[in-house]
ZAMARGU-4260 file (C-alpha; in steps of 0.2 Angstrom, whole numbers, plus 5000, padded with zeros to 4 digits):
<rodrens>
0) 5000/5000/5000 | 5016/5012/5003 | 5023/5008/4988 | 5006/5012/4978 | 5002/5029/4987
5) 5021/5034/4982 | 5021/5028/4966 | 5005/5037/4964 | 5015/5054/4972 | 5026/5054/4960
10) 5016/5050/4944 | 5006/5066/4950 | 5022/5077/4951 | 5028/5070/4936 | 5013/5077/4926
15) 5014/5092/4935 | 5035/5093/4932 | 5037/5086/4917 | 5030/5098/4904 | 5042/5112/4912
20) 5058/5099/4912 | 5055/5098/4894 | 5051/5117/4892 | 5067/5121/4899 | 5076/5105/4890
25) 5071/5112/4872 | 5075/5131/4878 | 5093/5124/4872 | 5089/5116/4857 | 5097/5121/4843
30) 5084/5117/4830 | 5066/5126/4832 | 5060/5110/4831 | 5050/5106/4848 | 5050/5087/4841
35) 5068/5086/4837 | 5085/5088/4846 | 5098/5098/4837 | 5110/5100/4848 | 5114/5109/4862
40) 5116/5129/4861 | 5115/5147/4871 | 5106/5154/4854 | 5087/5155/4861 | 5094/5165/4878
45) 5107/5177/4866 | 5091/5181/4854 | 5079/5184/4867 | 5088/5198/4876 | 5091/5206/4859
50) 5069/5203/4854 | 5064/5221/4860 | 5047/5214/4858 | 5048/5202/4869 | 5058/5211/4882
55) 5045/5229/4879 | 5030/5212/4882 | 5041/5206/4901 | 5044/5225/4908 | 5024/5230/4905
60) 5021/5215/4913 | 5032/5215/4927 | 5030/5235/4930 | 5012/5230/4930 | 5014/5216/4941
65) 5025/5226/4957 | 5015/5241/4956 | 4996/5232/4955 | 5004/5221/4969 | 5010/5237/4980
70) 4993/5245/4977 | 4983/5232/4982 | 4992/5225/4997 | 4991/5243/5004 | 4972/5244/5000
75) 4970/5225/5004 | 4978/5226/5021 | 4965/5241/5026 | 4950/5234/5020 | 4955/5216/5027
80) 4958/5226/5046 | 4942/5236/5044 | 4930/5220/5039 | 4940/5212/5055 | 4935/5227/5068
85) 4917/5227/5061 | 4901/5222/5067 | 4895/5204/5065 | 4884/5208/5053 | 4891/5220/5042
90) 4905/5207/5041 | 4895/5194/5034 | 4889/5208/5020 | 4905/5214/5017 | 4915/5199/5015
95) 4901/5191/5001 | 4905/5205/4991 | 4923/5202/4995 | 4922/5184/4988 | 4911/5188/4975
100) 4927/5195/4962 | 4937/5178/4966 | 4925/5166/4961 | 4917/5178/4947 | 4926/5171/4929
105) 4939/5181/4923 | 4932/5183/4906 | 4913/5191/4916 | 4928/5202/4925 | 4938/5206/4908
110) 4922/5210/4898 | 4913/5222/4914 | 4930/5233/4916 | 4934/5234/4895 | 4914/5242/4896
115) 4918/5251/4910 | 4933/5261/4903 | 4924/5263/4887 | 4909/5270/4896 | 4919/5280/4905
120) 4931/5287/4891 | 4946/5281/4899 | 4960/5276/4883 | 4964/5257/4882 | 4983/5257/4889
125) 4995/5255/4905 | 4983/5264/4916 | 4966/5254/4913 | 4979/5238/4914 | 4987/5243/4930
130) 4966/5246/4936 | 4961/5230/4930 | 4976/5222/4940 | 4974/5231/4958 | 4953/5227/4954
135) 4958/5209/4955 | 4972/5207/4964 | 4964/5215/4981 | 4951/5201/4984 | 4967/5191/4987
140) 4974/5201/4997 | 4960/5207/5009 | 4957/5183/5011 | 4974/5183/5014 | 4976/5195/5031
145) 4960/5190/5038 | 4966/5173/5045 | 4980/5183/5050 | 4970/5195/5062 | 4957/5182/5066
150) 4972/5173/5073 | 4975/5191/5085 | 4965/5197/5103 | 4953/5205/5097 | 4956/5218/5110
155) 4976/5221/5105 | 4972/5237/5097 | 4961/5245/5114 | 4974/5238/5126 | 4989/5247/5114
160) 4977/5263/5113 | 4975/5259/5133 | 4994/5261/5135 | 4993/5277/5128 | 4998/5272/5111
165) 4987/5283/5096 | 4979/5273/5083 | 4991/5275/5067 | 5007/5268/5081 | 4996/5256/5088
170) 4994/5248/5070 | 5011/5250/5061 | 5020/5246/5078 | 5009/5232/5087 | 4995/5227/5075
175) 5004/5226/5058 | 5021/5217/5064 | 5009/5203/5070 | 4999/5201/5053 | 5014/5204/5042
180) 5015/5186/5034 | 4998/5185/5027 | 5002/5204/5020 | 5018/5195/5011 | 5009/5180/5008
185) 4996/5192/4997 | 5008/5203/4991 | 5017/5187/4983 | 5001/5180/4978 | 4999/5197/4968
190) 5013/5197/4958 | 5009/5178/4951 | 4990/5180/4948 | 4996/5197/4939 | 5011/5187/4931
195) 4998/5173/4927 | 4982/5183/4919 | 4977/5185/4902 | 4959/5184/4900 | 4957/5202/4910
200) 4973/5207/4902 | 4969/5203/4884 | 4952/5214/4889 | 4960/5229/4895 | 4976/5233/4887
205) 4977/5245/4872 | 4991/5248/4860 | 5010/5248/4867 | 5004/5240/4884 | 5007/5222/4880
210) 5009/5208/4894 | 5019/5195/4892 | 5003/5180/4891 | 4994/5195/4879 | 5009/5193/4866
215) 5015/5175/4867 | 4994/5174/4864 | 4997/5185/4849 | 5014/5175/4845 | 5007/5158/4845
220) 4994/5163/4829 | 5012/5160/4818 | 5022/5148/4830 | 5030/5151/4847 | 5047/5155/4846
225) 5062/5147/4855 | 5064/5163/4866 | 5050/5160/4872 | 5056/5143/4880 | 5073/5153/4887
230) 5061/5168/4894 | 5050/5154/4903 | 5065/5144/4911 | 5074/5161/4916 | 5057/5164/4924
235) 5055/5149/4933 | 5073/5146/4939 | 5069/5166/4948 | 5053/5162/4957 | 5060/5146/4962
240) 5076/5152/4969 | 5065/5166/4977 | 5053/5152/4985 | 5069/5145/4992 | 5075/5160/5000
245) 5058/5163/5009 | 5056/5146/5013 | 5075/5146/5020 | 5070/5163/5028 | 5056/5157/5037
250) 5062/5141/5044 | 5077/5152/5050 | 5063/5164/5059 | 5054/5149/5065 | 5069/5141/5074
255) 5075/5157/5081 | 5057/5159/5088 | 5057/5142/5099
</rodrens>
């Protein structure tokens, strides 16, 4: 029975793995050939940093990503902390309106903000992307704290206040520090769902405001090209290494904690 539940592991996280080992195999292929091996080569990474396409397509998208992800942790964070400190019943209002965006599909969420902008004359570009992003992105956020400052005393912020503490220090210094990983935790989750989207993107971006998924989209009409398998492996070797760094971070935090 051992030996079938891990077999049945790792046939799971080969399925899941295996499509991005072979991504990152053929981003040093020689031949553009995603069915044939040509050799090994540098070519595909040397011609992507030169494709000012793609490398106009990956700063719109991570410009887009940090500062929608900046935006709506701030915003996120105050909404999450004033649903917490609210009556019951408001609370319960508040927070199916909160949920509502999550589980509403990203082509219903693309469509309503493309007619919104157009209704209110706002020009397709960076700015209705970057909205469209923080619109999305806070939802996350905001379900993200709240386990964070259900997990507080209730009454942390009136015994700081109490101590004679105003309201503004009370929060940055006693409140804030205590919630701070479900902040990161949405602030990460942020910058991948933004990474990640192209439904709302392909929606609500105008001329010279491509994202990344909007233009490999747009590529894949005529054939992908090999950069695109060097861009991916460059991207997925990053936020892996980065994982690693907050994972090694936190276990050094925990065990300095005990």
């Amino acid at each position: 029975m051992r030996t079938f539940r891990k077999a049945y592991v790792g046939l799971v996280y080969l399925f899941l793995y295996a499509p991005i080992l072979i991504l990152m195999l053929f981003s040093f292929n020689n031949s553009r050939s995603r069915g044939y091996w040509g050799g090994f080569t540098l070519r595909w990474y040397k011609e992507l940093f030169s494709d000012s396409a793609i490398m106009n397509s990956l700063f719109n998208t991570l410009t887009i990503a940090f500062v929608s992800a900046v935006v709506a942790t701030i915003l996120g964070t105050a909404a999450a902390v004033g649903i917490h400190y609210m009556k019951k019943s408001y609370k319960s209002a508040i927070m199916n309106i909160s949920y509502f965006p999550v589980m509403n599909p990203d082509i219903v969420t693309g469509v309503s903000l493309m007619l919104f902008f157009l209704f209110a004359k706002i020009p397709m570009g960076m700015a209705t992307l970057l909205l469209a992003h923080i619109t999305f992105n806070t939802p996350y956020v905001i379900l993200s704290v709240l386990p964070k400052l259900k997990q507080l005393n209730r009454h942390l912020l009136e015994a700081a206040e109490d101590l004679g503490a105003s309201t503004s220090y009370a929060f940055f210094h006693v409140i804030l520090p205590e919630i701070m990983p479900g902040v990161f935790s949405g602030f990460l989750l942020s910058i991948t769902l933004s990474i990640d989207d192209f439904v709302i993107s392909f929606f609500t971006s105008g001329a010279g405001a491509e994202t990344l998924s909007v233009y490999i989209y747009a590529m894949a009409r005529k054939g992908v090209n090999p950069s695109i398998n060097a861009l991916s492996t460059i991207m997925f070797v990053s936020v892996l290494s980065l994982l690693f760094v907050v994972n090694k971070r936190s276990s050094k935090e925990g065990k300095e904690g005990m």
